[in-house]
N, C-alpha and C positions, 0 to 999 in steps of 0.2 A: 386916754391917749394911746394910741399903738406903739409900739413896741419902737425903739432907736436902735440905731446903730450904737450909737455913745450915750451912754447911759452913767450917769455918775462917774464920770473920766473914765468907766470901763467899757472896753466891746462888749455887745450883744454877741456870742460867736453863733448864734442862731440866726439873727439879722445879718450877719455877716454870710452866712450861708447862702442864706437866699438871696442874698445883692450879689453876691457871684455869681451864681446860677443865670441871674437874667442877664448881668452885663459883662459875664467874662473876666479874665484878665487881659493885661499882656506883660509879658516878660523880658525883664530891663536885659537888657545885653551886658550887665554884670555876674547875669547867674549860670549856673551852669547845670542847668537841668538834666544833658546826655550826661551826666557822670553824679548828679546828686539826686535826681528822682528816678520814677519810675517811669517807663516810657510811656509816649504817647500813640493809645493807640486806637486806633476806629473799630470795637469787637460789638458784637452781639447785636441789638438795636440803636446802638449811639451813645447814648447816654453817657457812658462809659470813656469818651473821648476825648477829657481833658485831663488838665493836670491836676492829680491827687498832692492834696493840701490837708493838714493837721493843726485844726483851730483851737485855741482855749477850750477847755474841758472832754479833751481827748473827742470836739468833733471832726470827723472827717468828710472832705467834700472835692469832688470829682469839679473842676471849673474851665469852663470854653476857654478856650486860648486860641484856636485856628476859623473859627465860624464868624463869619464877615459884620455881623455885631459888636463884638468885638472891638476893631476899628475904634467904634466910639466910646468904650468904656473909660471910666474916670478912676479905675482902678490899674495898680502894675504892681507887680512883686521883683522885690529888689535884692541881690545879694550883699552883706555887708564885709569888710574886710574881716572880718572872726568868722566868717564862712554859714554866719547865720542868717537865715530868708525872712523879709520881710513886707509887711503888704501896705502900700500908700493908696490913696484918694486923694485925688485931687492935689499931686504931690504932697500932702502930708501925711506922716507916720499915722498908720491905725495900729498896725499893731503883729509883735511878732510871729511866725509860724514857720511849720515843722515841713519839709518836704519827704514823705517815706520812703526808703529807696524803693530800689529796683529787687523783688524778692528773691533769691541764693537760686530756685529751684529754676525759675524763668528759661535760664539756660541749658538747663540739664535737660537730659533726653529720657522716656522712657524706654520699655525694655526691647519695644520694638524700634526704636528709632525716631519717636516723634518727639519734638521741642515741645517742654511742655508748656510754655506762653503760648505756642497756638494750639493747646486744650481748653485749657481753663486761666482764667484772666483774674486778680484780685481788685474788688471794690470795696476799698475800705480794708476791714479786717478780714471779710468773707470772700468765699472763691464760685466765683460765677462761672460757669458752663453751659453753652450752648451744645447739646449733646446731640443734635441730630444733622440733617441735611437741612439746605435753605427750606422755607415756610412755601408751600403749595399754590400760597400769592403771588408768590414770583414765578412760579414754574406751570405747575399742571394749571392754576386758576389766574395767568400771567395780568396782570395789571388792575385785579382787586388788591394789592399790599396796600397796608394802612400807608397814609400819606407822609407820615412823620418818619417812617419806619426804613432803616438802612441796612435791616439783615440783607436782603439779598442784594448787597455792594457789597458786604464785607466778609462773606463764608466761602473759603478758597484762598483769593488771594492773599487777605489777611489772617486767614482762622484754617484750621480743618477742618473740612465738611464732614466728614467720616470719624467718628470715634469710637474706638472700641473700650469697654467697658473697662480691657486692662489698662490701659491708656491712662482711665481716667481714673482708674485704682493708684497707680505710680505716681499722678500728679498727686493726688488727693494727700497722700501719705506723705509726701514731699513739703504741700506745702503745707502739713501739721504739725512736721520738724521747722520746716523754716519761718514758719510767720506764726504757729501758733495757733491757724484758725480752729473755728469749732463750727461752725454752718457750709454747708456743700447747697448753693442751688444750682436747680437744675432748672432749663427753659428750653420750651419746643414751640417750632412754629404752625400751622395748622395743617392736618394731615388726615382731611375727613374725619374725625371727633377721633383722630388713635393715637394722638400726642402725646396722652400722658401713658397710654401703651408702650410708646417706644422708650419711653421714660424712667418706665419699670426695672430692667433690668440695671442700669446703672443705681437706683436710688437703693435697689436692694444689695446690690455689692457693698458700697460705702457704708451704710448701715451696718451689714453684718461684718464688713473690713474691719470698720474705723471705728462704729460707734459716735461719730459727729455727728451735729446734728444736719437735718435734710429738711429741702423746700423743693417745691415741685409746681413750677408754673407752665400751665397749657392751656389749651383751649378746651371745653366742656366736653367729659367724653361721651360717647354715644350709650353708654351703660354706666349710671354713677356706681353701680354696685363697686367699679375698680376703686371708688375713695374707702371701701371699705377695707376692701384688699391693702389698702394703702395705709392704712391706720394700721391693720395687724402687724406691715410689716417694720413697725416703726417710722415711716415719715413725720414729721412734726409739724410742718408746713404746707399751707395749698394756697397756691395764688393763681386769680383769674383777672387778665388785662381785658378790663371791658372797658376802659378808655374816656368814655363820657357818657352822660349821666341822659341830656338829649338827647332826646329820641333821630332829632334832625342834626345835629352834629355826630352822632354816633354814624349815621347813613351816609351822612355825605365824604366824614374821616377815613374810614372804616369798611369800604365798598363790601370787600371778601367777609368782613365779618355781617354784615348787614344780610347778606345777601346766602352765604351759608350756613351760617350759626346764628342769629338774630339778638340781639341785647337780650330778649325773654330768658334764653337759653344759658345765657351767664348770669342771670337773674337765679333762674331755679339751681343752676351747682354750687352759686355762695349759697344761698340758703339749705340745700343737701349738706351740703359737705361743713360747715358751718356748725347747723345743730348735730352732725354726726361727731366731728372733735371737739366742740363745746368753743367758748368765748376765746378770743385770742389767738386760734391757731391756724384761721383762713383768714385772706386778705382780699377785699377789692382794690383793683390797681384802678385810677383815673390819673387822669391829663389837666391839667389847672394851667389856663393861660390861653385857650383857645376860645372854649364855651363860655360862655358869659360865667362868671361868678358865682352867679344865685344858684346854679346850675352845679357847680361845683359845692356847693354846701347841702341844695338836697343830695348828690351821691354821696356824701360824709353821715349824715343822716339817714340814710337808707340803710348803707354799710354797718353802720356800726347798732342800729334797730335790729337788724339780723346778724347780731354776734361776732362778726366780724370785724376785722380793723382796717382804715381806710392807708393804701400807700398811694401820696398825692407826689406825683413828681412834675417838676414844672418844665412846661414846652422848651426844647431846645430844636432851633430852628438846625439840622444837619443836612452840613452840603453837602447834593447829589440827590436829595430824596424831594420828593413832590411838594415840601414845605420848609426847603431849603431857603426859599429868601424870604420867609414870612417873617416880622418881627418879634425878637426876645420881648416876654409879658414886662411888664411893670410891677416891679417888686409891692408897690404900698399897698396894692389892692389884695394881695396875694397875705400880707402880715395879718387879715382878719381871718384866709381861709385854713392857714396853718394856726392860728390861738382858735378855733370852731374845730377842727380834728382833734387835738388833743381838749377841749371842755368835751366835747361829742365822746371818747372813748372815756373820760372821768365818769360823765351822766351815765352811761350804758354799762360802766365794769369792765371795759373791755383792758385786758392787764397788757402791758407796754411795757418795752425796755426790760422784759426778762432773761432773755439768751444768754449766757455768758459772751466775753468778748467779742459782742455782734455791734460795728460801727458802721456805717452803710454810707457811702460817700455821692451816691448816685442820685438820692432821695432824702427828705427832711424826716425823719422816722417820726414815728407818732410820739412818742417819749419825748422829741428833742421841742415838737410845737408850745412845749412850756415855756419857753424863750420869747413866746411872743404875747403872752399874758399880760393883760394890766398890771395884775395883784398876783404874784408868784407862788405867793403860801395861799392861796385859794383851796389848793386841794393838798397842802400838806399830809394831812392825817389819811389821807387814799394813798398818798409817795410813801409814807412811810410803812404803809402796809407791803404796798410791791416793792419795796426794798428789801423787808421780811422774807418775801418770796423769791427773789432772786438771791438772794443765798441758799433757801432749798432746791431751786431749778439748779442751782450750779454742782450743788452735791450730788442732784442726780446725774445730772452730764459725765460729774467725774467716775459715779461708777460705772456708767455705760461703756465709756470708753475704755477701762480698765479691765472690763468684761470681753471686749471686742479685741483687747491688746493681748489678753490671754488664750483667746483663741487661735490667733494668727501666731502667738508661741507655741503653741501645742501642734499647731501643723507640721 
């Protein structure tokens, strides 16, 4: 039987994750969001555009609250008079949770002058960056942007379009004092295969800054040799949003990328860059909710046959964008494609959930797909192995950074 919500009088906070995702909250006019969370705000490609929630087992999860699905969700989060949040269905209690605030650094400005909320944005635990100008789909290639996609609505008005390196230095360092983080990604939108080009220069700052660790998503460059460059110069992460797994959903979604880049072509930089840093440290990003299903589990199966690990994040219909009134997926079908990504990365070795303090609120992370399991100790004696491991992944973290920290003292 798949996975419940209520399972032995306790939440699934993993099933709870994903029934957010597709239907939203809305929020009782007892809470007070402007003064207890973190704002709402429309950055990067969307996703990112609701309100961040802190469920059972330290998950976090980014949930609609303004996207017109909504309306009908059977969920609301409620303020209680002891000033703690909590989440009903169907008017009754399911179960308490954490609202994060608003992080110290938000407001603060770099040295230049810029707000650092409109540099870099946190999801979850981790600090997301959009470090370039709008994606080439909206501009020089105007009206191939993928369908789903709201960067070019939200970089300007809402974001800087322009970031300078030190910009993103001053946030970075800020928000390692105030939140703690340990992951910096970085994301470009398509720029003739030179995205992860303009990408370079920030990922090596932070690197040799900070010593945090670093993800780098773009589109396929036009010389993989740069993944290697990329590896020497400590990046840890490469993601590539190839979106769907169909040939014909990828075409019809996807125009700009269909039409410049080809699926092929994302095809051959996971598998470069893949066996260049070995199992675990490249991602294929896909879209679960659009393309049929089966569709979605061969790219879990593909991904994760070449080393890599699969990040599935589920359709979220955002207004303004060309599948702005399409309907939010249906969670149940979705509960067998999240327990097949994490069996999928157990079969293959692909090791999950190692980063230090890395909670991703955007996406159901491959680690967290155990929630949706029949048999939960299935793969015990594999957990407990990367358990093992992320206490040595974490030991190296700390002296990287401590390495990185003595540098910037010695200047």
């Amino acid at each position: 039987m798949a996975a419940q919500l209520i399972e032995n009088g306790k939440v699934n906070p993993g099933v709870l994750k994903l029934e957010l995702f597709c239907r939203g909250i809305k929020i009782d006019e007892s809470c007070h969001v402007e003064k207890d969370a973190r704002k709402i705000s429309r950055l990067r490609a969307g996703l990112g555009s609701g309100l961040e929630v802190r469920l059972d087992d330290n998950i976090h999860a980014n949930v609609p609250v303004t996207e017109s699905f909504v309306e009908n969700t059977p969920f609301a989060i409620k303020r209680h008079d002891d000033a703690t949040y909590h989440v009903y269905k169907d008017d009754k209690h399911i179960t308490q949770v954490e609202l994060p605030p608003a992080p110290g650094f938000y407001d603060k400005k770099t040295q230049s002058g810029k707000i650092m909320s409109r540099v870099a944005q946190m999801q979850g635990t981790y600090l997301g960056i959009y470090a370039t100008d709008v994606c080439s789909f909206w501009t020089k290639y105007k009206g191939n942007n993928c369908k789903f996609c709201s960067t070019g609505l939200n970089l300007g008005p809402l974001e800087e379009e322009e970031k300078k390196v030190e910009d993103v230095i001053d946030t970075v360092l800020a928000a390692r004092r105030d939140e703690n983080i340990s992951f910096v990604h970085f994301n470009a939108g398509y720029f003739d295969g030179e995205g992860a080009e303009r990408l370079m220069p920030y990922a090596k700052a932070v690197i040799e800054e900070t010593g945090l660790l670093v993800g780098v998503q773009a589109t396929p460059a036009k010389d993989f040799k740069i993944y290697d460059e990329m590896k020497a110069m400590g990046v840890n992460h490469l993601s590539f949003c190839y979106e769907f797994h169909s040939p014909e959903a990828f075409a019809e979604i996807c125009p700009g990328k269909e039409k410049y880049i080809t699926q092929e072509r994302y095809f051959d930089a996971i598998k470069y860059s893949a066996n260049l840093f070995g199992k675990g440290f490249v991602s294929g990003e896909i879209i679960a909710g659009l393309e049929p299903i089966e569709w979605t589990h061969k790219a879990i199966d593909w991904i994760t046959e070449n080393k890599a690990f699969p990040t599935v994040c589920v359709f979220r219909p955002i207004p303004g964008t060309d599948y702005g009134d399409k309907p939010s997926p249906e969670p149940e079908p979705l509960k067998e494609v999240f327990a097949h990504m994490y069996e999928a990365c157990m079969k293959h070795g692909i090791p999950v959930g190692l980063a230090p303090n890395l909670k991703i609120s955007i996406v159901i992370q491959p680690d967290e797909g155990r929630y949706f399991l029949e048999n939960r100790n299935k793969y015990k004696l594999t957990e407990l192995k990367l358990a093992a491991m992320k206490v040595a992944v974490k030991t190296l973290f700390n002296q990287r950074v401590k390495k990185a920290e003595a540098r910037r003292a010695a200047k």
